[in-house]
PDB file of N, CA, C and O in Angstrom:
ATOM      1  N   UNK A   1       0.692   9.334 -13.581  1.00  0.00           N
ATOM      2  CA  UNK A   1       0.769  10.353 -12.561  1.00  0.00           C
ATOM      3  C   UNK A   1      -0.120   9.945 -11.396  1.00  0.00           C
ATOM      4  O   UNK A   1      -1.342   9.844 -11.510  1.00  0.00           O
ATOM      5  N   UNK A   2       0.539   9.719 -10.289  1.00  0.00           N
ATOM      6  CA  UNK A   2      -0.286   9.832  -8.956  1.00  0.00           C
ATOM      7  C   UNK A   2      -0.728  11.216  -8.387  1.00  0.00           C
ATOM      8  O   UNK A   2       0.132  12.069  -8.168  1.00  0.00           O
ATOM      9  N   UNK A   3      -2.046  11.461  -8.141  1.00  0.00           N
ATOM     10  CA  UNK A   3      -2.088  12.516  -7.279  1.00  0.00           C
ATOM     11  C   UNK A   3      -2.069  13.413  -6.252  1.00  0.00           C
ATOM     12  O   UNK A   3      -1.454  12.962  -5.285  1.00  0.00           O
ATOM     13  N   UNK A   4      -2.481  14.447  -6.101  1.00  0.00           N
ATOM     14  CA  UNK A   4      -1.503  14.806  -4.242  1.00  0.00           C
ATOM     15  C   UNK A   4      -2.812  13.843  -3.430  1.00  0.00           C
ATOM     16  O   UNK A   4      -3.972  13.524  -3.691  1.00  0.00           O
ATOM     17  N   UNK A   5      -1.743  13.608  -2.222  1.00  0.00           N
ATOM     18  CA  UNK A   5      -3.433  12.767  -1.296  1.00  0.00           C
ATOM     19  C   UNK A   5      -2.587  13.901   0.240  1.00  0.00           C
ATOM     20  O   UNK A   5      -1.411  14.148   0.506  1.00  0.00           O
ATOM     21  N   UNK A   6      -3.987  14.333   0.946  1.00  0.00           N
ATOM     22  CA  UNK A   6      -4.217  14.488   2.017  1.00  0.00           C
ATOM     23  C   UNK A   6      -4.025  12.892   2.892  1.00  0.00           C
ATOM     24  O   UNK A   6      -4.644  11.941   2.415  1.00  0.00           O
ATOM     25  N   UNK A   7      -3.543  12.761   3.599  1.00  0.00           N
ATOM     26  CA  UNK A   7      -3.370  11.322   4.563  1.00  0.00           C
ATOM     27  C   UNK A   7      -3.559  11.498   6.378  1.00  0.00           C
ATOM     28  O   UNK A   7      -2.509  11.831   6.927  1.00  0.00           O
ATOM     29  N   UNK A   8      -4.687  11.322   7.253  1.00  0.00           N
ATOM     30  CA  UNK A   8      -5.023  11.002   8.247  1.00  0.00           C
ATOM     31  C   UNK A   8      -4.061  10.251   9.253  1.00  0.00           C
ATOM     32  O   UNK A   8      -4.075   9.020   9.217  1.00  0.00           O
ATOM     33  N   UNK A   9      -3.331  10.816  10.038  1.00  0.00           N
ATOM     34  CA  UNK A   9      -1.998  10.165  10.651  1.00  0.00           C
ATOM     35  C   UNK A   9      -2.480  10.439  12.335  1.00  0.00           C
ATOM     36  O   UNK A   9      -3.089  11.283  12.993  1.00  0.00           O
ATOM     37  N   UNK A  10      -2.007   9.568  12.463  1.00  0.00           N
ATOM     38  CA  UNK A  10      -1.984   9.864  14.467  1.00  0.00           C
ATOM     39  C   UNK A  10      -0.721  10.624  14.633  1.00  0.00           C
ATOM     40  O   UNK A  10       0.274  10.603  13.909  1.00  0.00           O
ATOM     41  N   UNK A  11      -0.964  11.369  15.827  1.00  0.00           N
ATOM     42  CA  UNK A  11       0.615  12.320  15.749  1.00  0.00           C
ATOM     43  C   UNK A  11       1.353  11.270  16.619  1.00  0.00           C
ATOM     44  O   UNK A  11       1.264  10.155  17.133  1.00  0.00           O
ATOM     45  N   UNK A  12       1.954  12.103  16.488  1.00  0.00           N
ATOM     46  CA  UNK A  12       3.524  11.350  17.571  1.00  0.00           C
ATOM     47  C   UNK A  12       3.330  11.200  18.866  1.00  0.00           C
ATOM     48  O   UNK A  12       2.970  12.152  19.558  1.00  0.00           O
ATOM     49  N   UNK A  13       3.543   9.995  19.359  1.00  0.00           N
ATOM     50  CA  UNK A  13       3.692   9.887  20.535  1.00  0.00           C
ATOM     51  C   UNK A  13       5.244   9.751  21.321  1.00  0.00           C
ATOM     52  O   UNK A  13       6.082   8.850  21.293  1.00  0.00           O
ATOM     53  N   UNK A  14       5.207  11.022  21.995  1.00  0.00           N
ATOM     54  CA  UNK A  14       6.944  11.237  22.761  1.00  0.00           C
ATOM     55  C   UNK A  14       6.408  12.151  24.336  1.00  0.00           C
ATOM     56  O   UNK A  14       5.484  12.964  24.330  1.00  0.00           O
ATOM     57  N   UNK A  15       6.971  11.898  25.200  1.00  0.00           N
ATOM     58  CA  UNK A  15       7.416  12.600  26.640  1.00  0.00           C
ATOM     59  C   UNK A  15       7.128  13.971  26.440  1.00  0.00           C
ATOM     60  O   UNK A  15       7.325  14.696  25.465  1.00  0.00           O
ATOM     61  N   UNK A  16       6.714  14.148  27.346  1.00  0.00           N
ATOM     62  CA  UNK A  16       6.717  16.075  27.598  1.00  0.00           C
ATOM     63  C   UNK A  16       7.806  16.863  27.465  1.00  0.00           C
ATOM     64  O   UNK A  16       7.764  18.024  27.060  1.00  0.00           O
ATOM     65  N   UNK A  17       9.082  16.101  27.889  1.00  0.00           N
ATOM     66  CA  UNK A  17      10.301  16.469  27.876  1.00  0.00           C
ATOM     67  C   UNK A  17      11.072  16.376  26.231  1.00  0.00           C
ATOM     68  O   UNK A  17      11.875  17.091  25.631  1.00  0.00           O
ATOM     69  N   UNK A  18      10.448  15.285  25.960  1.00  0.00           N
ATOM     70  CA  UNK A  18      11.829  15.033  25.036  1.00  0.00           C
ATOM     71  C   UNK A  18      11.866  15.923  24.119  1.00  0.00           C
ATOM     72  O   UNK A  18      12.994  16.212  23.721  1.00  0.00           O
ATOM     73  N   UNK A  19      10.754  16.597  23.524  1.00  0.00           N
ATOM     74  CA  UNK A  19      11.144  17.715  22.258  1.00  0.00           C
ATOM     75  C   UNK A  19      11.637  18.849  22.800  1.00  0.00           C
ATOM     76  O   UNK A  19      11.459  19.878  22.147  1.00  0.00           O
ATOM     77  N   UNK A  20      12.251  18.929  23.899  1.00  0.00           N
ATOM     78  CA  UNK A  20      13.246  19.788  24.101  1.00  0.00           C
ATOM     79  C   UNK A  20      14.844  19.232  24.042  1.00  0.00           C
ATOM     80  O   UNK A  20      15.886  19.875  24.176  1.00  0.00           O
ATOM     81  N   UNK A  21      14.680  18.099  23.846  1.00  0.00           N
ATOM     82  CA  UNK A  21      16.247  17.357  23.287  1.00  0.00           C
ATOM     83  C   UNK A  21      16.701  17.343  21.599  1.00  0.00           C
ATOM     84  O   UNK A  21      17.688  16.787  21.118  1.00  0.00           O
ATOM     85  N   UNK A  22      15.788  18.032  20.979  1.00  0.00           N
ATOM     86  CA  UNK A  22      15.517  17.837  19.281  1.00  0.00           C
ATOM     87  C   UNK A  22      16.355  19.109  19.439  1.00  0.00           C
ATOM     88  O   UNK A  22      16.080  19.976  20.269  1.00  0.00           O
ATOM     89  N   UNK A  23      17.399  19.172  18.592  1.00  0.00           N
ATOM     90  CA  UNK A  23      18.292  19.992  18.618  1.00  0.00           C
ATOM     91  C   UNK A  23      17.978  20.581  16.804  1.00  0.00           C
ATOM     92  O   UNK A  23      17.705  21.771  16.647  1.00  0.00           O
ATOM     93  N   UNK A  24      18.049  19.698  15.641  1.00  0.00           N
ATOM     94  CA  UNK A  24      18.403  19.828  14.366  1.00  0.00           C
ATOM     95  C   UNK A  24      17.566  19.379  13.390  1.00  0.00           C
ATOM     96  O   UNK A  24      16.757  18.569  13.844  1.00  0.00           O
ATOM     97  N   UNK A  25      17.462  19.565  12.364  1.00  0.00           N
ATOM     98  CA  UNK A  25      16.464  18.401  11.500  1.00  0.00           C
ATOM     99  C   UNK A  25      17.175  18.130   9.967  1.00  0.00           C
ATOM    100  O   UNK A  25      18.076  18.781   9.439  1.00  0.00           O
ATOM    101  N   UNK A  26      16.440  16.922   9.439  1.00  0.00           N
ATOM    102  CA  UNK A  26      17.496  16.500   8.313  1.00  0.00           C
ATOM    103  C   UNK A  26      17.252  17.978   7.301  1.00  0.00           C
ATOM    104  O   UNK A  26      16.438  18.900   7.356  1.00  0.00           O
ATOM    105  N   UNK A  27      18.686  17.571   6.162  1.00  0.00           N
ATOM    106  CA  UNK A  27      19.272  18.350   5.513  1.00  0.00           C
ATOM    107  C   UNK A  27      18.084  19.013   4.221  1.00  0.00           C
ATOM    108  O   UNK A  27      18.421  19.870   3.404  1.00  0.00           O
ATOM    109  N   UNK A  28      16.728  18.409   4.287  1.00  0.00           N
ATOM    110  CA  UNK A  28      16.092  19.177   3.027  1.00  0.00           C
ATOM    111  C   UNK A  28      15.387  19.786   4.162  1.00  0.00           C
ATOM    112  O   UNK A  28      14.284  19.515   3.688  1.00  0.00           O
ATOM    113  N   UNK A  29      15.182  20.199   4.926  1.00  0.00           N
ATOM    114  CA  UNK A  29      14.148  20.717   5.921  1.00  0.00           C
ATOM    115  C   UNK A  29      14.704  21.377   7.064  1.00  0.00           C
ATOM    116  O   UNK A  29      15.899  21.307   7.351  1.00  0.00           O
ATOM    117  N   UNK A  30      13.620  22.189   7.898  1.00  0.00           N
ATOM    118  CA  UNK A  30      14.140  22.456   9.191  1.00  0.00           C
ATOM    119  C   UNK A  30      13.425  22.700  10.263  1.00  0.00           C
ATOM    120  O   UNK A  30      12.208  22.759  10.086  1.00  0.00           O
ATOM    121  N   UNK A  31      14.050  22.945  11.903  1.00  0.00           N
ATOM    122  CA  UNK A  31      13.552  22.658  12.979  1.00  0.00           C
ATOM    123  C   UNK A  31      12.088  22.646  13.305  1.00  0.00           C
ATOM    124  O   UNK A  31      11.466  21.815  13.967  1.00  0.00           O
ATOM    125  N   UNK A  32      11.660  23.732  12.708  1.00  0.00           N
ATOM    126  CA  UNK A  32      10.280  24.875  12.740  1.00  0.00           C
ATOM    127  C   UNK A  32       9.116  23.318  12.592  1.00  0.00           C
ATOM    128  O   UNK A  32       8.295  22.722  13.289  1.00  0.00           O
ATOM    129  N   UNK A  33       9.679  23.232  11.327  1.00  0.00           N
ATOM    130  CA  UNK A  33       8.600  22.012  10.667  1.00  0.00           C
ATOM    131  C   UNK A  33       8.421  21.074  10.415  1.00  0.00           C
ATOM    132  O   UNK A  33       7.500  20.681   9.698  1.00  0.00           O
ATOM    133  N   UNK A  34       9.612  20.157  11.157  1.00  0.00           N
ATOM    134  CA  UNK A  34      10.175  18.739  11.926  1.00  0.00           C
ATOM    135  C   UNK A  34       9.323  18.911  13.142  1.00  0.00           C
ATOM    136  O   UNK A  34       8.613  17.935  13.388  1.00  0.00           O
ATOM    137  N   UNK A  35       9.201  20.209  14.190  1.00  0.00           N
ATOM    138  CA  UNK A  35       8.263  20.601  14.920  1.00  0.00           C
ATOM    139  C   UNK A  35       6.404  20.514  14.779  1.00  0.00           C
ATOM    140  O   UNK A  35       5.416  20.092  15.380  1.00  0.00           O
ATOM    141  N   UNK A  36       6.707  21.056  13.850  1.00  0.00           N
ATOM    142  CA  UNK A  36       5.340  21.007  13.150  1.00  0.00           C
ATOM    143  C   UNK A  36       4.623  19.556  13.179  1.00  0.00           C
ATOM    144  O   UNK A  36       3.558  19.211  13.691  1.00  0.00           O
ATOM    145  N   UNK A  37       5.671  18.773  12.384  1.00  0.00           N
ATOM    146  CA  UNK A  37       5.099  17.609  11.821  1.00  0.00           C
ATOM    147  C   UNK A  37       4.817  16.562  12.910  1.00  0.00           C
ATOM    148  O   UNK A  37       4.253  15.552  12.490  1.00  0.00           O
ATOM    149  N   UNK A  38       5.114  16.599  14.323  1.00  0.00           N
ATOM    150  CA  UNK A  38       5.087  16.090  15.114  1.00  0.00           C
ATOM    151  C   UNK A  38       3.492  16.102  15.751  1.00  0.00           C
ATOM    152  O   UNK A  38       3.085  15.271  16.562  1.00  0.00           O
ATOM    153  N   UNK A  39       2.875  16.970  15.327  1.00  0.00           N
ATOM    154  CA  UNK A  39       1.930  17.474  16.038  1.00  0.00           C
ATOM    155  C   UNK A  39       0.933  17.532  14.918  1.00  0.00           C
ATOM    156  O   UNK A  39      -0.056  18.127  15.345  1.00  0.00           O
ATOM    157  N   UNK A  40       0.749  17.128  13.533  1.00  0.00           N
ATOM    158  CA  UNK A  40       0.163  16.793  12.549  1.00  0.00           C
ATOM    159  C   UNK A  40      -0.957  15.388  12.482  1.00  0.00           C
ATOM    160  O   UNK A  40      -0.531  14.250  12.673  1.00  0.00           O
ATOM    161  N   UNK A  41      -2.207  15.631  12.229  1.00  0.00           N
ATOM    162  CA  UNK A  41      -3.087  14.646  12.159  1.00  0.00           C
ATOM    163  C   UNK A  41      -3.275  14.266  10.364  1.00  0.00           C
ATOM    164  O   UNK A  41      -3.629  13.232   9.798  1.00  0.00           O
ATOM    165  N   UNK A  42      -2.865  15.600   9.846  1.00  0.00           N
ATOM    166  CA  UNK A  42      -3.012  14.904   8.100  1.00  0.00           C
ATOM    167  C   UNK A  42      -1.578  15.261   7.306  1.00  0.00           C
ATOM    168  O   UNK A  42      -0.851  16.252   7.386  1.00  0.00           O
ATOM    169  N   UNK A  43      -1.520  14.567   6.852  1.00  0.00           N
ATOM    170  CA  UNK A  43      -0.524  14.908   5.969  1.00  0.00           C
ATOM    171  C   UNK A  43      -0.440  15.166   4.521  1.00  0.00           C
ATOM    172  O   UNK A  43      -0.713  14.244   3.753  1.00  0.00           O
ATOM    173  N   UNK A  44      -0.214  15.920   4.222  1.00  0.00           N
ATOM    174  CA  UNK A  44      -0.248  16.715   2.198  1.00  0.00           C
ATOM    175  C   UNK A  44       1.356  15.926   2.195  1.00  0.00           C
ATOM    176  O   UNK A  44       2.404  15.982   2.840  1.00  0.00           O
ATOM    177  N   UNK A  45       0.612  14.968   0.696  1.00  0.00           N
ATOM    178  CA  UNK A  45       1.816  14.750  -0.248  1.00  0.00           C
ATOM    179  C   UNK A  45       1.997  14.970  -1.808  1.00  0.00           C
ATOM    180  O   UNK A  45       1.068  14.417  -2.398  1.00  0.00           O
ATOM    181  N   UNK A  46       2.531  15.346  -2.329  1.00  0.00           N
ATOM    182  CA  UNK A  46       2.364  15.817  -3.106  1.00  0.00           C
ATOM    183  C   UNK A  46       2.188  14.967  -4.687  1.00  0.00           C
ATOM    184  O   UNK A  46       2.761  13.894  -4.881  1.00  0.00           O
ATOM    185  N   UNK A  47       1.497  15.495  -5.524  1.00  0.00           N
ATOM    186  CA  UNK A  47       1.843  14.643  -7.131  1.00  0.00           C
ATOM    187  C   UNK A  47       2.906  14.092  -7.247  1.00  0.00           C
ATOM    188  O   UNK A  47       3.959  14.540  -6.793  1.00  0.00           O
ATOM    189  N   UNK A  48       2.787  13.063  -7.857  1.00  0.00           N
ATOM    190  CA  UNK A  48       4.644  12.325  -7.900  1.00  0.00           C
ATOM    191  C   UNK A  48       4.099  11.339  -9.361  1.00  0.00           C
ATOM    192  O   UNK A  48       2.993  10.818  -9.510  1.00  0.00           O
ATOM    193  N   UNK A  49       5.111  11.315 -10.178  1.00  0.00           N
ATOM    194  CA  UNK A  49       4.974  10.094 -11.231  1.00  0.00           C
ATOM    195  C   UNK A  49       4.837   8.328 -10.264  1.00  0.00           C
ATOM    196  O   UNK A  49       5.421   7.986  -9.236  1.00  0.00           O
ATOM    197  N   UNK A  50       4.186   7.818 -10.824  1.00  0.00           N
ATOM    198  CA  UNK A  50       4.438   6.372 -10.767  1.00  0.00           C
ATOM    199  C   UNK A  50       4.752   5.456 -11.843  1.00  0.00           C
ATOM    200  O   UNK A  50       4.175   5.467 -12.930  1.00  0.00           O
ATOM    201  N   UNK A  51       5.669   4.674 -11.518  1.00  0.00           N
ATOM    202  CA  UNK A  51       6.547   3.338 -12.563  1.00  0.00           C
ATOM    203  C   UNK A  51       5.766   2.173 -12.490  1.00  0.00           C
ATOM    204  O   UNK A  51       4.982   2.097 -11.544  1.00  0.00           O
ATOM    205  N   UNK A  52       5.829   1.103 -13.426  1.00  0.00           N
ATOM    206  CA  UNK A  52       5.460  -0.185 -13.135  1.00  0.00           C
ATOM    207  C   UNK A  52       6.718  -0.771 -13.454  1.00  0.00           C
ATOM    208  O   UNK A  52       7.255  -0.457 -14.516  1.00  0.00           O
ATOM    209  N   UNK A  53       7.216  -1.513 -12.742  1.00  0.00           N
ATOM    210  CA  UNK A  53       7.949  -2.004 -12.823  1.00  0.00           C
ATOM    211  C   UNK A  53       8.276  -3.568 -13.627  1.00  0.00           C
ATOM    212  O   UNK A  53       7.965  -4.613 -13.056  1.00  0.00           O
ATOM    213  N   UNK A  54       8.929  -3.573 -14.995  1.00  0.00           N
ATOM    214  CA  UNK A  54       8.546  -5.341 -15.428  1.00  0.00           C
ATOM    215  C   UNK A  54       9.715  -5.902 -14.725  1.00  0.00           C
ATOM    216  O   UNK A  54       9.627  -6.806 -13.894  1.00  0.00           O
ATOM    217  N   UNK A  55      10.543  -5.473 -15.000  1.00  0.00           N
ATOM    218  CA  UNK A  55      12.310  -6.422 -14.623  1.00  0.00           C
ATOM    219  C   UNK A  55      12.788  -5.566 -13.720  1.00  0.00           C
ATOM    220  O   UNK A  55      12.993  -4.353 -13.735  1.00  0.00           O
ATOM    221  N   UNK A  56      12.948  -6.526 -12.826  1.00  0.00           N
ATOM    222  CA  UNK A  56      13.701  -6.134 -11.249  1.00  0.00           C
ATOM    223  C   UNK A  56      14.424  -6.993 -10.843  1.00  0.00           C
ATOM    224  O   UNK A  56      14.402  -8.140 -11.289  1.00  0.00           O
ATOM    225  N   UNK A  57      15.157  -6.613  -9.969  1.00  0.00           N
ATOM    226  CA  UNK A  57      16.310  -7.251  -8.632  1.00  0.00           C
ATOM    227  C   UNK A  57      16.014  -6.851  -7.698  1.00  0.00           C
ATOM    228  O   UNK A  57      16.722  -5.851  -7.578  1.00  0.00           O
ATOM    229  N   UNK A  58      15.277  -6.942  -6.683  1.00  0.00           N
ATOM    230  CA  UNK A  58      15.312  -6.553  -5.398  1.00  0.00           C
ATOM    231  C   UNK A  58      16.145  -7.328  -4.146  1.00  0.00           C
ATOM    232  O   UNK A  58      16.154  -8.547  -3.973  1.00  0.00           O
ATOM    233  N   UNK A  59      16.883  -6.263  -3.264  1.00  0.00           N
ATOM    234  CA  UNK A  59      17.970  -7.133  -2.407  1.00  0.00           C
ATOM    235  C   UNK A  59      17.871  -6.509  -1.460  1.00  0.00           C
ATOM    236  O   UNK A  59      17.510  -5.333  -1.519  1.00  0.00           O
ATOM    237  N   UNK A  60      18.137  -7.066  -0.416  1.00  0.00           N
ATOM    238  CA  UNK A  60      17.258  -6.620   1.089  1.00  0.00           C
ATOM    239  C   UNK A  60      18.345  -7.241   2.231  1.00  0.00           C
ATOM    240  O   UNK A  60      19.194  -8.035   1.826  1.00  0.00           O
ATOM    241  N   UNK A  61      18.320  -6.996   3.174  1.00  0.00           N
ATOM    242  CA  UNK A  61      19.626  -7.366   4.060  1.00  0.00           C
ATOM    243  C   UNK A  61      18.664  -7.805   5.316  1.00  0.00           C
ATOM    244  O   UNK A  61      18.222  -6.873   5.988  1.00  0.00           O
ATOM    245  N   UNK A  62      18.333  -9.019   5.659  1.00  0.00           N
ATOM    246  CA  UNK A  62      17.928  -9.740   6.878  1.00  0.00           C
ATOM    247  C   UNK A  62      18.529 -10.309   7.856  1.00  0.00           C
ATOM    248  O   UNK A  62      19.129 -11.353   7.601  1.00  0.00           O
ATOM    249  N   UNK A  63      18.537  -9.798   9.212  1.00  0.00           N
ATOM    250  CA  UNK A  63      19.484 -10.420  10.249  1.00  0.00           C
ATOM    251  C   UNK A  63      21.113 -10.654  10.048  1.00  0.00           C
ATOM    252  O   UNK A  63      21.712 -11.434  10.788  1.00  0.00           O
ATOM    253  N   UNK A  64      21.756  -9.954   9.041  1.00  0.00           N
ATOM    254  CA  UNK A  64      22.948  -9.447   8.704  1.00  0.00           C
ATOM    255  C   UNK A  64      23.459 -10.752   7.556  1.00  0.00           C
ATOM    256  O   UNK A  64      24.537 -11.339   7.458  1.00  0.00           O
ATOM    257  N   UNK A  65      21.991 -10.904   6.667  1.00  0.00           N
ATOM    258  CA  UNK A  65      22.283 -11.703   6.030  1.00  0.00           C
ATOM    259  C   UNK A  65      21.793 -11.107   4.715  1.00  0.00           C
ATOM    260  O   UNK A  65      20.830 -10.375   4.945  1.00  0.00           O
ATOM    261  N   UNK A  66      22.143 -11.158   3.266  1.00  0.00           N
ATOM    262  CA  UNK A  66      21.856 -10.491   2.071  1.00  0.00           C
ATOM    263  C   UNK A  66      21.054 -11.375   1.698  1.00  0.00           C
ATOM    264  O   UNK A  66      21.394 -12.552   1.818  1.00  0.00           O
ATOM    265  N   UNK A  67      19.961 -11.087   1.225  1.00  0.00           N
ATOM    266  CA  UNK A  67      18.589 -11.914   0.918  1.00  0.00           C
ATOM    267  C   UNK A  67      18.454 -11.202  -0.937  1.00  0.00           C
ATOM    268  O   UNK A  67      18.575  -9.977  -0.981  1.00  0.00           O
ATOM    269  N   UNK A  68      18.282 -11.740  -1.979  1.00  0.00           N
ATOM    270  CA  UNK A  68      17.992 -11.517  -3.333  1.00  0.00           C
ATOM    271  C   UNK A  68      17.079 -11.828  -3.685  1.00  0.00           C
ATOM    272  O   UNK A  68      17.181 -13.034  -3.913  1.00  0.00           O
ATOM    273  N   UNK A  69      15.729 -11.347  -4.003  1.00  0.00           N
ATOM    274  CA  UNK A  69      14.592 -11.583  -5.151  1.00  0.00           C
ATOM    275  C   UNK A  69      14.470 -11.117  -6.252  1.00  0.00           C
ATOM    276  O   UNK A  69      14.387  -9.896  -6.387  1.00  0.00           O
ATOM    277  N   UNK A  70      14.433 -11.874  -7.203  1.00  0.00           N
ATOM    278  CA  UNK A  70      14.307 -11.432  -8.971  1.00  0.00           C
ATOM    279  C   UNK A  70      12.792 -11.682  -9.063  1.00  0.00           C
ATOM    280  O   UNK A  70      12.157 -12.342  -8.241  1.00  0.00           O
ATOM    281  N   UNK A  71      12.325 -11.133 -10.061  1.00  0.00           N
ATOM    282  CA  UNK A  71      10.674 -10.918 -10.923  1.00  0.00           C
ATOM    283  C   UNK A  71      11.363 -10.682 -12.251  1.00  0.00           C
ATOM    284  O   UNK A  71      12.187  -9.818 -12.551  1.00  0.00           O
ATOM    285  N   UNK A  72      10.723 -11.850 -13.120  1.00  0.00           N
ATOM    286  CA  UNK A  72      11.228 -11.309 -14.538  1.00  0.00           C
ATOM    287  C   UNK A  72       9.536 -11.745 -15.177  1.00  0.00           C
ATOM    288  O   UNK A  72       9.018 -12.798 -15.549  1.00  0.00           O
ATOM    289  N   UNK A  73       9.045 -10.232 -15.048  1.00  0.00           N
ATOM    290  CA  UNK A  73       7.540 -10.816 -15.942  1.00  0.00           C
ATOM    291  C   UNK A  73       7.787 -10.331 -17.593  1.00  0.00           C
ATOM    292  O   UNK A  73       8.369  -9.274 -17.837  1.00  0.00           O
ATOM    293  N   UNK A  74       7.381 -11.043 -18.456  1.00  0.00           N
ATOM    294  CA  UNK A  74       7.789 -10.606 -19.706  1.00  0.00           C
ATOM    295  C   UNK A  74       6.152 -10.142 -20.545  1.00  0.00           C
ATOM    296  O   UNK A  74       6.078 -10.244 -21.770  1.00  0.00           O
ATOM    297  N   UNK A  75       4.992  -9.670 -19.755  1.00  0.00           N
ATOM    298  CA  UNK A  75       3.550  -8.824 -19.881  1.00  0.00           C
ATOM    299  C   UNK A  75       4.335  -7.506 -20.697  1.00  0.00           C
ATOM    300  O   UNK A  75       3.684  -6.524 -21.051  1.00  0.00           O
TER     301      UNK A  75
END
């Protein structure tokens, strides 16, 4: 288990104007606090499990090219 961390963020830097062009915000959230978060110096995240990972595939897409890394640790 990881725990919640408070996190120290610089806010956003945008135009005087432009947060009056923010029309919507993504689908788990909304305007109010997409608003909010703009203007935030810390951020609360919450408890979350953490994995270690032994066996992986990781694949990643570079310059419109498919790039593959394997890790096979057997610890």
């Amino acid at each position: 288990m990881v725990p919640a961390l408070n996190q120290r963020v610089q806010p956003s830097i945008y135009l005087a104007n432009d947060s009056d062009r923010i029309t919507g915000a993504i689908e788990f959230s909304n305007l109010q606090l997409e608003m909010e978060s703009l203007k935030e110096e810390v951020r609360d995240h919450a408890a979350t499990v953490s994995y270690k990972l032994q066996h992986y595939s990781k694949i990643h897409r570079e310059r419109n090219q498919h790039v593959m890394a394997s890790k096979w640790d057997d610890e």
